[in-house]
C-alpha positions, 0 to 999 in steps of 0.5 A, spaced: 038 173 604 035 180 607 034 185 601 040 191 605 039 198 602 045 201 598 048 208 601 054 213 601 059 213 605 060 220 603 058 226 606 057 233 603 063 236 606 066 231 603 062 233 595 065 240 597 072 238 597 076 241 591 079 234 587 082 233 580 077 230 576 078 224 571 081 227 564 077 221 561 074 214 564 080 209 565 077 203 562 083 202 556 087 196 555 094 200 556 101 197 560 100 200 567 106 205 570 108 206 576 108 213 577 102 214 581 101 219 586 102 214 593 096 212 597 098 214 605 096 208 607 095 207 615 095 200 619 089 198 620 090 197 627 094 200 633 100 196 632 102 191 638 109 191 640 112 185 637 112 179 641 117 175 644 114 169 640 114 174 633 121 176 634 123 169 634 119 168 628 123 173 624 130 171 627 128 164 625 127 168 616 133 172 618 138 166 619 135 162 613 135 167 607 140 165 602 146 168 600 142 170 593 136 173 597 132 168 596 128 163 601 127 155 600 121 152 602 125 150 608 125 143 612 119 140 613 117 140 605 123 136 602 119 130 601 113 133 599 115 139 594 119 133 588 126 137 587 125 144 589 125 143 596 132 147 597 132 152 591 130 158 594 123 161 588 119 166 588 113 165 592 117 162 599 121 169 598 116 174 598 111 171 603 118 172 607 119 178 605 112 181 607 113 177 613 119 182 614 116 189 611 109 187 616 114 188 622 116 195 621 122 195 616 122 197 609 128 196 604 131 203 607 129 203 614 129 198 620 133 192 622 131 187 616 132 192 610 137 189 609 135 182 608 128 185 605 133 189 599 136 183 597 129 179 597 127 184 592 133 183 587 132 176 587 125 177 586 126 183 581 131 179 578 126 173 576 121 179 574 126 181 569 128 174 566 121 173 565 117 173 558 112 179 557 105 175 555 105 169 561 103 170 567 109 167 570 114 169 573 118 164 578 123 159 575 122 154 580 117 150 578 113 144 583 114 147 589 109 145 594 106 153 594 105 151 587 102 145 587 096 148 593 095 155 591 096 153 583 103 156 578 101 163 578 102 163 587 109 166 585 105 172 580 101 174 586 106 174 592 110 178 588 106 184 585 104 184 593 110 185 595 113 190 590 107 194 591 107 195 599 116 196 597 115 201 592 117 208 594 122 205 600 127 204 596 134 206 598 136 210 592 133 213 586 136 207 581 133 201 585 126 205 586 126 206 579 127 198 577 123 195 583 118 200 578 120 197 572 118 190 575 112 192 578 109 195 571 111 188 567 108 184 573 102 188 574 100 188 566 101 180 566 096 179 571 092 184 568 093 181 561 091 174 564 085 175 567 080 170 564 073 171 563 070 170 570 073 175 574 080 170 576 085 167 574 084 159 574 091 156 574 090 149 577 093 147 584 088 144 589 086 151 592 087 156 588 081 160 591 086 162 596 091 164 590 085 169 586 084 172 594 092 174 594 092 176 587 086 181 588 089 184 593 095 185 590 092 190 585 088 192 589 093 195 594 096 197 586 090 202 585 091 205 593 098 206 590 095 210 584 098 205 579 094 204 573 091 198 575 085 198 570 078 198 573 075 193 568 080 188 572 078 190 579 070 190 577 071 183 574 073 180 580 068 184 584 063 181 580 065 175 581 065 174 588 059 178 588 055 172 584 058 168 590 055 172 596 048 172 591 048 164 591 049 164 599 056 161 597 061 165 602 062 159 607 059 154 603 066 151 599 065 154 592 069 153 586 077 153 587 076 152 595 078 144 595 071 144 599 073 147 605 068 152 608 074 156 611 078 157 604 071 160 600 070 165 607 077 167 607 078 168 599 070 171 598 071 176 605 077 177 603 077 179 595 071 185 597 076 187 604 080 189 599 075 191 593 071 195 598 078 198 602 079 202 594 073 204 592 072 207 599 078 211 598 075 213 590 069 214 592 069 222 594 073 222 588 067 220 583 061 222 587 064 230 585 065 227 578 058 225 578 057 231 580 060 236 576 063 232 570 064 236 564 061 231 559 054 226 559 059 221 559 063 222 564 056 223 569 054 216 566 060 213 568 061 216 574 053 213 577 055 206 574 061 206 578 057 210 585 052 203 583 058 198 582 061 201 589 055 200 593 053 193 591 059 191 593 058 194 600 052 190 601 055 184 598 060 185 604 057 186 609 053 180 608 060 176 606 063 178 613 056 177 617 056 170 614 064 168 616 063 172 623 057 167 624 062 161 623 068 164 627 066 159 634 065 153 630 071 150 631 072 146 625 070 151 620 077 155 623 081 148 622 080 149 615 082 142 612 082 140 620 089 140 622 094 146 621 097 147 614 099 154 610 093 154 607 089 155 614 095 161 616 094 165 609 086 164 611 086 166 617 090 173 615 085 174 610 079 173 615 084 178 620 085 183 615 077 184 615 076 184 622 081 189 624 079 193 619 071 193 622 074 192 630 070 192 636 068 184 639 068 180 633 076 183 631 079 183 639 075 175 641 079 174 633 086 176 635 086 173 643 084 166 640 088 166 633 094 169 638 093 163 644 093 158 638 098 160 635 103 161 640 101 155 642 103 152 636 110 155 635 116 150 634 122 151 639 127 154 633 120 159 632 118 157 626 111 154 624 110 148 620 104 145 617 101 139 618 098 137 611 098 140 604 103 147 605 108 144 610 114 148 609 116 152 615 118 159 610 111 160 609 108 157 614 112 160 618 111 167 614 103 166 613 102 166 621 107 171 623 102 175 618 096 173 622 100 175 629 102 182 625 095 183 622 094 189 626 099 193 622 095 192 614 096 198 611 089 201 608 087 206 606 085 212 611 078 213 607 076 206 608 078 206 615 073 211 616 069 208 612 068 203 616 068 206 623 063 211 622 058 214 624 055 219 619 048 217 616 048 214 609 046 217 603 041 213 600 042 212 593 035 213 589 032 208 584 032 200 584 039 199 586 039 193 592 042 185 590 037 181 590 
């Protein structure tokens, strides 16, 4: 692998902007709270209008939600999901209603607010019965989800879909529970970490599981919720010792041996790692520089350092799926279309909108041709193997067609597209 220089991405205009420094390092073990200042994200890309194909989509959801709020795993998957193919359950749910949330809705505003509304009771709902020590959150247990992406599938989903709602509520008291819900489902993933940066759990891919869960508190960190940064630099390293030993694309622990799920959960885990320590960095740069205590200037370089290897590693993690993306058989995944392929795709989209350019427009025409071919008469998406049901396959390639409305934040999108020389940090700061 070609040694890459390490650099900022901050300039001194940006040194030279005033800021509220951190009181003290946030390494502690505290329950999280959701009271931070908000992120302004933005899309990540000029949004498309909605296609005739996506609305369809979304009617297809709208029409069979149930009277609880919930979503089942709908047709398709009542022969592979044991007894739990008609109950609506956690996960199904919040695929659907982030399906929902991607279109333009909110839980306050558009035509599917209402819908979304009653997917987050039933979603909080589930949060608020469930113990405060397990990671689980779901009452439904083997659904089909579950079996593939492992138990926990349901705990991500969630804690994603309660992040990007949060601050959308219609009124000050269902804010103030979705709030609740969130500090309870973000501290159980944190408190569930296991050593190795992820979170196990079984299932037969549950890499892909592990990309969702990042995101979600990765996108909690952009919201400015305690979300610990200990937690995040851990399963940063974890892909970080992926991408040293040339495993991006390779199968990796977790991945079924599919090169597209490895690619899909290593590119999409430092996407959204490096989306947040872009948005922090100006941040602790002037900590670094002007920081009250040796302590502080020491955590601060140690951060700047971790930031800028994970750079690096991305670059190499994106380079390395984007040489991948014209073989036909490392975009078919397991070789035929399953939820596991759509949920991968958005992940390697997510990534690609963000950089832009040829890469992402020869990416969104060839998943867009694919997937409007594949579309069912009702609107609805299924899979071929593994995930089959038509709730989140249906969601997951709605999410691909949608991919240009992720939000991130406006620091990482300039980030990304900038133009300004580096920064480059002295001292023996290269991944080897």
């Amino acid at each position: 692998m070609t040694t890459r220089t390490m650099a900022f991405w901050v300039t001194a205009a940006t040194l030279a902007t005033g800021v509220t420094l951190f009181a003290k390092p946030q390494h502690e073990k505290a329950m999280p709270k959701a009271t931070g200042q908000r992120s302004c994200w933005v899309t990540a890309g000029v949004p498309k209008p909605l296609s005739e194909n996506v609305r369809r989509g979304l009617q297809w959801l709208v029409e069979h939600q149930h009277q609880d709020g919930g979503w089942s795993q709908g047709e398709e998957s009542r022969n592979m999901g044991g007894n739990v193919g008609a109950k609506p359950n956690v996960g199904d749910t919040a695929a659907a209603t982030l399906a929902l949330i991607r279109s333009g809705s909110t839980p306050s505003t558009g035509p599917y607010a209402d819908s979304i509304r009653k997917a987050l009771g039933f979603i909080m709902k589930r949060v608020e019965a469930s113990d405060h020590k397990s990671i689980l959150v779901s009452d439904v247990r083997g659904t089909r989800l579950q079996a593939k992406l492992g138990p926990n599938i349901d705990t991500f989903l969630a804690s994603l879909v309660l992040t990007e709602s949060a601050g959308h509520m219609p009124e000050q008291e269902s804010e103030n529970r979705l709030a609740a819900a969130l500090d309870k489902i973000l501290y159980k993933i944190q408190e569930n970490q296991q050593a190795n940066g992820l979170w196990g759990g079984g299932g037969w891919a549950p890499a892909l599981a592990n990309a969702v869960a990042a995101k979600s508190l990765n996108r909690a960190k952009q919201s400015g919720l305690n979300v610990r940064d200990d937690v995040l630099a851990k399963v940063e390293s974890n892909v970080l010792a992926e991408v040293r030993a040339g495993r991006v694309v390779s199968g990796g622990a977790g991945a079924a041996g599919v090169a597209l799920y490895a690619g899909a959960k290593n590119l999409g885990i430092l996407q959204d790692s490096v989306n947040s320590n872009r948005e922090r960095r100006g941040e602790v740069a002037r900590l670094f520089v002007s920081a009250p205590t040796q302590e502080l200037r020491d955590q601060a370089w140690s951060d700047l350092r971790r930031f800028d290897e994970a750079e690096v590693a991305f670059v190499v993690a994106q380079d390395a799926v984007i040489a991948r993306l014209d073989d036909p058989q490392f975009v078919a995944g397991f070789g035929s279309n399953g939820g596991e392929e759509f949920l991968s795709h958005s992940n390697i989209g997510e990534s690609l909108v963000v950089k832009g350019g040829e890469a992402w427009k020869k990416w969104d025409a060839k998943m867009t041709r694919n997937l409007n071919r594949i579309q069912n008469a009702d609107g609805t998406w299924t899979g071929h193997h593994c995930i089959t049901g038509r709730t989140f396959c249906t969601s997951s390639a709605l999410m691909v067609l949608m991919v240009d409305r992720t939000p991130v934040p406006p620091e990482a999108l300039a980030a990304a597209r900038s133009v300004d020389a580096p920064v480059t940090i002295p001292g023996d700061n290269e991944l080897q």
